[in-house]
N, C-alpha and C positions, 0 to 999 in steps of 0.2 A: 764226505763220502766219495767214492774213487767212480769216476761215469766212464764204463766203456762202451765204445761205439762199434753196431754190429751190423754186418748190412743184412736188411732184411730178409732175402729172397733166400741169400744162403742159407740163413739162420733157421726158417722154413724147412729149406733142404734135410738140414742135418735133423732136425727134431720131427723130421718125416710127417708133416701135416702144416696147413697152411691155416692162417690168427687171422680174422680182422684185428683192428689196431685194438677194439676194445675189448677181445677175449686175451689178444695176449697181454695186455694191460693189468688184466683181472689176475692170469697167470702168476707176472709177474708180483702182484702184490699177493695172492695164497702164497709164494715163495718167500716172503720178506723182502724183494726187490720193489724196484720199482722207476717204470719204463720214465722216463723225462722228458724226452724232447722227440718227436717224429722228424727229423729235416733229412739233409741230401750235403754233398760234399760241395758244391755250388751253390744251396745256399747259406751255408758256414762264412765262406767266402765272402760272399756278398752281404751278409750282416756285416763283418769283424772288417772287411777290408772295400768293401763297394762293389757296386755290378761290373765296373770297367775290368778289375780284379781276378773275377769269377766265371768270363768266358774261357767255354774249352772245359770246365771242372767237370765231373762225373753229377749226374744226377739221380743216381743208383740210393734210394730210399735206406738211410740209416737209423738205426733205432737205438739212441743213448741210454742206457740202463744203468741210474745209480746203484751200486754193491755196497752195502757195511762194510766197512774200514778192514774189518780182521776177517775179513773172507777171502781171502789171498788167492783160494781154490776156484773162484771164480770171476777172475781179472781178465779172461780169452773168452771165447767161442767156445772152445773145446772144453772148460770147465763148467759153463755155464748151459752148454746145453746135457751134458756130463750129470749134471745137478738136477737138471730142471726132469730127465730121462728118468731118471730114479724115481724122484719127486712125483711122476705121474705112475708108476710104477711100473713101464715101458723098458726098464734096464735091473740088472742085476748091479749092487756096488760091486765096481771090480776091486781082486786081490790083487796088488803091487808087491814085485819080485825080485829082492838083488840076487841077479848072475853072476856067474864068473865068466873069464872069456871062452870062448871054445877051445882055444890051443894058446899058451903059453901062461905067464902072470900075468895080473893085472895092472893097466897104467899106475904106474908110480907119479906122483907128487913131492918131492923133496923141498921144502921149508927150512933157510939158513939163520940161524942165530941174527943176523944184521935187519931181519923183519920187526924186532921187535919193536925196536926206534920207530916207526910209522905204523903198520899193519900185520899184528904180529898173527893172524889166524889164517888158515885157508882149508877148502873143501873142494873134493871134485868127483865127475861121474862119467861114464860113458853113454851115448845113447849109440844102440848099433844098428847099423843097416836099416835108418829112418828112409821114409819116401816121403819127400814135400811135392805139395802144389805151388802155385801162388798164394794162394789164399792161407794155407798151414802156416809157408815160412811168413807171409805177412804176419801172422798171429802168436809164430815165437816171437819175432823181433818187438810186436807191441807188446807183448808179455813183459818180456827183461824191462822195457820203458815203466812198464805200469808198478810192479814192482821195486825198479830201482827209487822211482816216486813215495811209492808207500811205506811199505817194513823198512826200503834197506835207506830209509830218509834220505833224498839224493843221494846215493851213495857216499854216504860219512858213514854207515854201518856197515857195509857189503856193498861192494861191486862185483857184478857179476860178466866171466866172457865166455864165449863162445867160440868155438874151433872147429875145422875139417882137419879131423884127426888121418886123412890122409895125404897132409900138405904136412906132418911136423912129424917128427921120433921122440918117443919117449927114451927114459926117463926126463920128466918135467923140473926144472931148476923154480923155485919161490924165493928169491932175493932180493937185495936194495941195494943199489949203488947211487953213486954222487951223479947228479945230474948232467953233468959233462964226463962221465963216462955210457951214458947210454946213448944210443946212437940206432934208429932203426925207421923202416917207412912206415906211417900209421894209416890210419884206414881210410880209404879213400884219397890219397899223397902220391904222386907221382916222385919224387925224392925220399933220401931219407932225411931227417934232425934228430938232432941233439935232443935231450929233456928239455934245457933250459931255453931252446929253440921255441918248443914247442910249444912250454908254457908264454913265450910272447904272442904265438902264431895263433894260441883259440884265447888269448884275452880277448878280440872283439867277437869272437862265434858264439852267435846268441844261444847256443844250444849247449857247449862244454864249459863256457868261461863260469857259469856257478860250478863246477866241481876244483876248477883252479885251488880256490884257499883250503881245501882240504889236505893238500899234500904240499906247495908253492914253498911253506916258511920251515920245511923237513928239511936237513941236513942229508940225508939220501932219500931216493926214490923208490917204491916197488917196482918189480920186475918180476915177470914168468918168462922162463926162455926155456925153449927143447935143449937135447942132447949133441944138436949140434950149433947150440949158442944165437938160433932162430929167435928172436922177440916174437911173443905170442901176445903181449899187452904188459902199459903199462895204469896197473889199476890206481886209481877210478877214475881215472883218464881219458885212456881209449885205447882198442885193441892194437895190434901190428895188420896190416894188409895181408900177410901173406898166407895168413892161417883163415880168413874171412870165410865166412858161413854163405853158397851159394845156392840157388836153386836144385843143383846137380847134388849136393854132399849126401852123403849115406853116411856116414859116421862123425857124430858128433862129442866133443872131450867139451863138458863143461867145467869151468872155477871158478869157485866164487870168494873173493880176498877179503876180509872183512876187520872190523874192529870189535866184533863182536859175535862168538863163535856158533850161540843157539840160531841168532838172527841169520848164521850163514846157513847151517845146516836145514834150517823152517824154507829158507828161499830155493837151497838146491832141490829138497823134496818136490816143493811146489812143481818147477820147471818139469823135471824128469818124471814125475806121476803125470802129468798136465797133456807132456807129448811123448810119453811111451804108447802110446795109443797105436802111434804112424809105424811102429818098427815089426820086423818081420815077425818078430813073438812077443803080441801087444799086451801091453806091461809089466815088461819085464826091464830091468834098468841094469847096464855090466859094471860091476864095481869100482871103484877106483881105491890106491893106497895112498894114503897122506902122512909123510916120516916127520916128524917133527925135531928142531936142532937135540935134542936130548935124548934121540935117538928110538923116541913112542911110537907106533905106528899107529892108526886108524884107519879102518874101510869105513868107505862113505857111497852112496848115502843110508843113509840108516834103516829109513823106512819103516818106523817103529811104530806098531801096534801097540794100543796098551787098552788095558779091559778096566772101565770103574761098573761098581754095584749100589744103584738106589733103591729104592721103596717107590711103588705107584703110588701109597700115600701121599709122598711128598710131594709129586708131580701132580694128581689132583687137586691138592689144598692150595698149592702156589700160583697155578694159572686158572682154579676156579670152576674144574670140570670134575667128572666122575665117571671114569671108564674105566674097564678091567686093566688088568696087569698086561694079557695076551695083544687088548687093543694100543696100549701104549706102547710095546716093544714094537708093534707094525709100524704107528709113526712116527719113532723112532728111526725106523730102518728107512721110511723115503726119506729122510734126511742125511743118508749115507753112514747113520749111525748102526751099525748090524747090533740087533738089540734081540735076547729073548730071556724069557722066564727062568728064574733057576729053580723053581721047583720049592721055594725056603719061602713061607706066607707069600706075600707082593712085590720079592725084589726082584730087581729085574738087572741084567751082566749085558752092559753095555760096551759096544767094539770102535774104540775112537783112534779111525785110521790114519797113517800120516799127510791125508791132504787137511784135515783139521786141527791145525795147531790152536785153533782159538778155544777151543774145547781144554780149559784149563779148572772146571768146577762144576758141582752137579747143578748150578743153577745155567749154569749154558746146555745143561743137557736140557733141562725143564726149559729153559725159551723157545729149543728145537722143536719141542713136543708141542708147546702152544703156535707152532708154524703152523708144523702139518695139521693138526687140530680145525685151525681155522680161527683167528680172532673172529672175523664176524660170528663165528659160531660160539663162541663164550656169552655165555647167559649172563648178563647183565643184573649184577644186583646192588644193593646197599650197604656201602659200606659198614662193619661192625662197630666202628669206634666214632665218637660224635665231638668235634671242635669248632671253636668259633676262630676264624681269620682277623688277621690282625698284621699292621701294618708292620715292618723291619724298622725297628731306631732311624738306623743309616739311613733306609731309604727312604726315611717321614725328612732327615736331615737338610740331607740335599735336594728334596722337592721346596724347602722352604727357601734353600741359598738361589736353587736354580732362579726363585721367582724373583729375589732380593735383587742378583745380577743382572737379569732382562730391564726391571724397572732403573737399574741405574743405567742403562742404556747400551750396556753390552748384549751384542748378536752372540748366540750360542750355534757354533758348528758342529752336525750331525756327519758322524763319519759313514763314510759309501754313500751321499748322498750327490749320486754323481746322475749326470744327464747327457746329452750330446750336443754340440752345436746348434742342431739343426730345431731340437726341442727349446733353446732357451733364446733362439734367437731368428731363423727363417718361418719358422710356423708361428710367429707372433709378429712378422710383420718389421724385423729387425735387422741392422747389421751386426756380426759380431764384433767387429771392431768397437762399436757403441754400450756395447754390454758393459757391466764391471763385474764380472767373471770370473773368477780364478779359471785357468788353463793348466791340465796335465799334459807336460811336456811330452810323453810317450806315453799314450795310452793303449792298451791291450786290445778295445774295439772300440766302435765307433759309437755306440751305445753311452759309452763313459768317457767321455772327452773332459 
């Protein structure tokens, strides 16, 4: 499950009422969440890297909240208390709106035939006249991270960039050249390099050298470049400098390049329903056109509503409850699912908007209902059908080999059975030099050495 970290006070802020630790706890589990860790940025620090480490760190109260994996919609701040608003019934689900621009066409994407060799897909959108904070733009840029991590798996599925569509001119070029023909400054570079520069330049950067073998062993490279031959990024790489997302930008041009085209469209959605909030006519998203070498066009992003119809029978029998048609479509609806009666026995015309891609079957609608429902609240009974337990072949197999091995005198190793210097060998009275240890050469924290 995907933990994002939220600072408390803000969080407070925006959901306009203040939790002790154990009401919002409770919150978070009525929501299907659930809070993890209460710490501070200093003591992160100071666990994973030592106190010397961690003077100077902010000690601003964070509150780690793991999300379900396919809950994309709720990876920020802004979705999560988005979610959580509704959820108390404190917010209307908002309607998300693709625009067109005020005056002329819309940004163009143009997609060349030589993508196909590497990255043959791409999507893009406008966000117009956004107003960031600190804290907003911090919360796009952790977004893109938490995302590129989840759906867009490291970016092997989708990488996604970001732009001040008033640093570039459209129309947008989507190409691939040989890597000693690109040549541009990337982000954060004082110079510009080469591709094949560049790929020597973040082999030791602990942060891009996993996206390296993703594109390294391609005969060309992706490439976005403006109209007047500007490098906007090379995906899933890293952006160009020059187009860089600042505090100040008002208009933002996103694209997301992908190998895999629902996976890019589910990510653009996310993004631009997530921080249309901040723009001067909140949620509303300006379109963008994507021409493909064959000459296809597509507007993006989509933003697709689609309507399924169940039975409140099905939804009482499967989670175990009995309540009317009218009550289910309302719990339905704090789960951002806009749900009501169609009038035909007990079915009920369910509205699954584009921040829910996970909503792919009526039995995700029925888990949503057992949310708002309340698990504690399900009446507990006996099950109908009656079995005796019994052991798995396999697993009767290898309890018998495990025991056969140990008595011949083999040590059996548990894997993560990790500890830290200081447990296997200063609190017992030890050197470690003395131990017979095994040692991880690099370890992540100090906890697991």
């Amino acid at each position: 499950m995907p933990t994002v970290g939220v600072k408390r006070d803000f969080l407070f802020k925006a959901l306009g009422r203040t939790y002790t630790d154990e009401e919002f706890d409770e919150l978070c589990f009525e929501f299907g969440l659930e809070l993890d860790e209460i710490t501070s940025e200093k003591e992160i620090i100071s666990r994973e890297q030592g106190d010397s480490k961690a003077s100077g760190a902010s000690d601003v109260i964070l509150y780690k909240i793991d999300v379900p994996a396919n809950r994309y919609d709720l990876l920020c701040l802004e979705g999560l208390v988005r979610g959580l608003q509704v959820f108390k019934n404190k917010l209307e689900p908002p309607r998300y709106r693709r625009v067109s621009p005020d005056s002329g066409g819309p940004q163009r994407l143009i997609i060349t035939k030589e993508t196909a060799a590497v990255r043959p897909h791409a999507v893009a959108a406008v966000l117009r006249n956004i107003t960031f904070t600190q804290e907003r733009y911090d919360s796009f840029i952790e977004l893109q991270e938490k995302l590129h991590q989840n759906i867009c798996r490291k970016r092997s599925l989708v990488a996604i960039g970001t732009h001040d569509l008033d640093t570039i001119s459209g129309p947008f070029t989507y190409t691939a050249k040989a890597p000693g023909d690109i040549c541009f400054r990337p982000l954060n570079q004082t110079k510009e390099y080469t591709a094949t520069q560049l790929m020597s330049l973040y082999r030791t950067d602990s942060h891009l050298r996993h996206y390296l073998p993703i594109i390294e062993d391609k005969p060309v490279y992706p490439l976005i470049q403006d109209s007047n031959g500007t490098v906007l990024s090379m995906p899933p790489i890293i952006n160009g400098d020059h187009s860089r997302i600042r505090l100040q930008t008002k208009n933002i041009f996103i694209e997301c390049t992908a190998t895999d085209l629902t996976k890019a469209k589910i990510v653009l959605d996310i993004i631009v329903t997530t921080f249309s909030e901040y723009c001067a006519q909140p949620f509303t998203v300006e379109q963008a056109q994507v021409v493909y070498p064959d000459g296809k066009t597509c507007i993006y992003p989509e933003l697709a509503y689609r309507k399924e119809k169940l039975s409140a029978e099905f939804i009482n029998k499967k989670v175990g409850i009995s309540e009317s048609t009218e009550r289910i479509a309302q719990l339905l609806t704090r789960m951002c699912l806009l749900s009501q009666p169609t009038g035909v026995r007990d079915e009920i015309e369910v509205e699954i908007p584009p921040t829910r891609p996970d909503v792919i079957h009526a039995c995700d609608i029925m888990e949503d209902a057992a949310i708002a429902y309340g698990f504690n609240n399900i009446t507990r009974t006996t099950p109908p059908t009656y079995t005796v337990a019994n052991q798995f072949p396999l697993n009767k197999l290898t309890e018998l080999l495990r025991q056969d091995m140990a008595a011949a005198g083999f040590t059996e190793a548990l894997n993560f059975a990790l500890c830290s210097q200081e447990d296997i060998a200063d609190k017992l009275g030890k050197k470690i030099s003395q131990t017979r240890a095994i040692h991880i050469s690099n370890p992540k924290t100090a906890e697991f050495q």
